[in-house]
C-alpha positions, -999 to +999 in steps of 0.1 A: +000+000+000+013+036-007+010+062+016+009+094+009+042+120+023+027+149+041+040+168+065+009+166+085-008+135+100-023+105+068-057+121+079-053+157+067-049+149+029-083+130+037-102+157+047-086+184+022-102+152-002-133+150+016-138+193+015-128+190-019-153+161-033-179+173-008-183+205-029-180+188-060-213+169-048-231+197-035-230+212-068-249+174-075-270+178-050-281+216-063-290+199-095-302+168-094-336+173-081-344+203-110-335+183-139-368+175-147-377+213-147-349+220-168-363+198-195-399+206-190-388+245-198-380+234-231-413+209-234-395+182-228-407+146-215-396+124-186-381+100-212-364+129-230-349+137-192-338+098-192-315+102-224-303+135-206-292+117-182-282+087-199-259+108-221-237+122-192-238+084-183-226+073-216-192+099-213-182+085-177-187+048-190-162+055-217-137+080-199-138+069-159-112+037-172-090+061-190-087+087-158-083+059-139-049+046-150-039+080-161-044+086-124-020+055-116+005+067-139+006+105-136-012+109-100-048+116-086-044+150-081-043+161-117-071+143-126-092+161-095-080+192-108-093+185-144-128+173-129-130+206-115-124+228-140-147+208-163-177+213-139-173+247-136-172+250-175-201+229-179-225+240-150-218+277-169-233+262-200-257+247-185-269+276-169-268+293-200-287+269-224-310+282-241-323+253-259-326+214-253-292+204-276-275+228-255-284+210-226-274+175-239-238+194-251-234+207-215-240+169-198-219+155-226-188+174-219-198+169-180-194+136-189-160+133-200-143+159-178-160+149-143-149+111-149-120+117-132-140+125-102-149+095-079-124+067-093-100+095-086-107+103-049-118+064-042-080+055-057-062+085-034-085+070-003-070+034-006-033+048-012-036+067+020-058+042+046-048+008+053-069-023+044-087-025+079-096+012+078-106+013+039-145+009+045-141+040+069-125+059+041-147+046+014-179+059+036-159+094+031-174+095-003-210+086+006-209+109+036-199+137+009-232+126-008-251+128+019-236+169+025-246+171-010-281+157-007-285+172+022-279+208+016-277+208-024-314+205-028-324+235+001-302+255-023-314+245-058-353+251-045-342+283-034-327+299-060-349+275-083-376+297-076-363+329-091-346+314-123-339+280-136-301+294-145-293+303-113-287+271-095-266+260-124-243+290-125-243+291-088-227+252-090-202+270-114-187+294-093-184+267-063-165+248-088-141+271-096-138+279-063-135+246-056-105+246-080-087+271-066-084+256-030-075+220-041-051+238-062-033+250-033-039+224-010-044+191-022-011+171-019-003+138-042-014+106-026+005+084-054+039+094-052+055+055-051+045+020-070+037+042-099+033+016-134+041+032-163+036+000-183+002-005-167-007+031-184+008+033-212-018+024-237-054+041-231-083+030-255-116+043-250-135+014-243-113-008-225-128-040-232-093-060-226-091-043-190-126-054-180-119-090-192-092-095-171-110-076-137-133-102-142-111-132-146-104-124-111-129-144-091-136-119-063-135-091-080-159-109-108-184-115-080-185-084-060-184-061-093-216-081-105-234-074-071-223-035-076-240-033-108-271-050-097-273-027-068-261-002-085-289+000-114-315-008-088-306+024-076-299+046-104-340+040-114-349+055-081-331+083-087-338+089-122-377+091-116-378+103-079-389+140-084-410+126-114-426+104-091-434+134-067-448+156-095-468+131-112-481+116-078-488+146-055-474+181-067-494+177-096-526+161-084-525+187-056-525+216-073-549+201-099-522+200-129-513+181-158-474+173-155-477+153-181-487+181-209-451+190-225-465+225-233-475+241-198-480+275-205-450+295-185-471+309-158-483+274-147-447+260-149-428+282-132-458+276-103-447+240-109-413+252-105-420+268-074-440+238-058-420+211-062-388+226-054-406+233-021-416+198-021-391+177-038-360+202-019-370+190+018-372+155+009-339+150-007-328+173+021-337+146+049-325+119+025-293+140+026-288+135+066-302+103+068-272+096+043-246+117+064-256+097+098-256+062+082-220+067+066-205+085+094-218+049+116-198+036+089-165+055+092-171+052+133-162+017+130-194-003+124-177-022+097-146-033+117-178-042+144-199-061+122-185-071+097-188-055+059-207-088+041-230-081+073-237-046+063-239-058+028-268-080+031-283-054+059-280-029+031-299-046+005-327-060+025-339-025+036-335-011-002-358-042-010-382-032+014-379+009+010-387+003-023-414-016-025-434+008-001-423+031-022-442+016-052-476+015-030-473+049-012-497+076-017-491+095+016-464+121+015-457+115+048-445+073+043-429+087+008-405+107+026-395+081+054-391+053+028-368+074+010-351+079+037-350+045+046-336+044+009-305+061+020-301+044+051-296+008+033-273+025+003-253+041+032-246+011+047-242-010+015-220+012-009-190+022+007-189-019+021-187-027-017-162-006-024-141-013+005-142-050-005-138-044-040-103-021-031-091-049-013-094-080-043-074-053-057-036-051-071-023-026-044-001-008-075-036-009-101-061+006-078-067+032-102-081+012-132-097-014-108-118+013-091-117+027-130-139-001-140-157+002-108-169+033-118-176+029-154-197-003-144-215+027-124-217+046-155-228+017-177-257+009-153-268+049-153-269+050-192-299+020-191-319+027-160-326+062-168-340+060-203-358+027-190-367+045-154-387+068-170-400+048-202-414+029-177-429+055-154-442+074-187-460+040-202-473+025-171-471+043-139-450+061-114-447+027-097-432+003-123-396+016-116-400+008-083-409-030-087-379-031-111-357-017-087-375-039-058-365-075-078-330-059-092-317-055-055-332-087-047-308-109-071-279-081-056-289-096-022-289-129-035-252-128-051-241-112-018-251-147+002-214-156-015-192-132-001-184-150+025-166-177+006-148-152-016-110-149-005-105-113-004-076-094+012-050-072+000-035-094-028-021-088-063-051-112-086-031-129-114-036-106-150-051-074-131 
């Protein structure tokens, strides 16, 4: 394992990282929960909102691999850099679209530059925490989420409700902002074991590099369960504020969300209504995130075990999200959503722990590389399906997809136990 040289204690290069990703995410957090109202201004449909979505998808599938080994090869603080001038670039356009294409150009480029984001930090995480302390660092990244989630969306409401640009062009400045501190005080985690065979040929799609992850039996299995978890997931999210308008914003105030040519009056009342809906309820999703995390980091893994929190995980997403599919009280929506972020709190950072340590100590990079575009791959399907299926049949059918999805994830995980994962170098990773 490689640890980083700083002249200060291994734990203050993990919360300049932590500050650093945990206002990358805010700026997620801002947005998230408008993007539906960014493509209704242009008369857009839940299913056009999916291949938004999907296309940002489609640019970290492809580039998360390549950052990944560059980050093994040149360091992770270049590539953290790059992510953050690319979302300040992008947010601005964003912010500044004035039609749909525009929109699609700004989540393409988004894409492609913020790639390097989460493979990057989840790589300088394992150089700089040893193996019995990695699930406490992993649960830095969902705890940043959580900040995110838990703040982001108060934000986006509020300035939501004046102008649809200004959340995105706020998000902008944080970024650059954002740059200018990790610019200054970020140190190098990578500075030893460096591979510069490992990284010396980048392809796009890496299709050699994902063969041989998975010819690695442990890594084989536990990436499988990620991506079954991991879409699961990514369908909640894609339909959630959809869910809220079509089931109770809309019905409440006694409109029609799904007429792609609300007159402007009525839609910036939308606007309005379900940012102060939709806001609060990713807020307490936000916390609920932030407390199950920081359990976490606080040593529940080392306590119970992570293939324990694992199947603890998955068994309250099952559940969460099949109330969530027969809820019509506001009140049970927001608890089960909660709920929600309770079991991925426990669940995702575990994964990733595990996954870090079937890892090649010196390949991190492009293991957690693949990790991430596996993330990516599953994000390009579930949203265009998500909302294809909330737009056909009813708010509900992602939800029952999502319900059976985590249930074969929970199923795989009954095989973790036999898996033998440490810190070991896998033959051809």
């Amino acid at each position: 394992m490689t640890t980083a040289k700083h002249p200060r204690t291994a734990r203050s290069p993990l919360f300049i990282l932590f500050i650093t990703v945990a206002i990358d995410l805010l700026g997620f957090g801002i947005i998230l929960p408008l993007l539906p109202l960014y493509v209704k201004q242009f008369g857009g449909s839940p299913v056009m909102a999916g291949w938004l979505t999907a296309s940002y998808s489609v640019m970290q599938f492809l580039f998360a691999p390549i950052w990944g080994r560059l980050s093994d090869l040149h360091g992770r603080r270049p590539l953290i850099l790059l992510s953050l001038v690319g979302s300040a670039i992008t947010f601005l356009l964003f912010g500044l679209a004035t039609h749909l294409w525009i929109l699609f150009a700004a989540r393409i480029a988004a894409g492609i530059t913020t790639a390097a984001s989460l493979p990057t930090a989840q790589a300088y995480i394992a150089d700089v925490t040893p193996p019995e302390r990695r699930a406490r660092g992993m649960a830095m990244i969902g705890v940043a989420f959580g900040i995110g989630f838990a703040i982001g969306p108060w934000i986006g409401g509020f300035l939501g409700r004046y102008s649809l640009a200004l959340p995105a062009l706020f998000v902008a400045g944080m970024a650059a902002v954002n740059f200018i501190w990790s610019f200054f005080a970020l140190p190098e985690s990578h500075l030893t074991d460096r591979d510069p065979g490992h990284a010396r040929k980048i392809v796009i799609l890496d299709t050699a590099r994902f063969a041989e992850v998975f010819r690695t039996p442990a890594l084989s299995e536990l990436l499988s369960l990620f991506s079954f978890s991991t879409f699961a997931f990514a369908l909640m999210e894609a339909t959630f504020t959809w869910l809220v308008l079509y089931n109770f914003v809309g019905p409440e105030h006694h409109i029609d969300v799904r007429n792609p040519h609300i007159a402007k009056p009525v839609l910036e009342f939308l606007q309005s209504s379900a940012a102060a809906t939709v806001g609060p309820m990713f807020g307490i999703v936000g916390i609920t995130a932030v407390v199950s995390q920081g359990a976490v980091m606080g040593g529940l893994a080392q306590r119970v075990g992570e293939v324990r929190l694992i199947w603890t995980g998955a068994l309250i997403l099952i559940g969460a999200l099949v109330g969530i599919a027969l809820t019509h009280n506001i009140v049970v929506l927001t608890v089960l959503a909660a709920l929600l972020a309770v079991g991925n709190g426990v669940m995702t950072p575990s994964v990733s722990s595990m996954i870090s340590k079937a890892a090649d100590p010196r390949r991190k990079g492009g293991v957690l590389g693949v990790q991430q575009s596996l993330s990516s791959f599953t994000r390009i399907l579930a949203p265009p399906l998500g909302t294809w299926l909330l737009q056909r049949f009813s708010p509900a059918a992602p939800y029952v997809l999502s319900a059976v999805l985590m249930a074969i994830a929970f199923v795989l995980s009954l095989n973790l136990p036999k898996l033998p994962i440490g810190e070991a170098t896998p033959t051809g990773v």
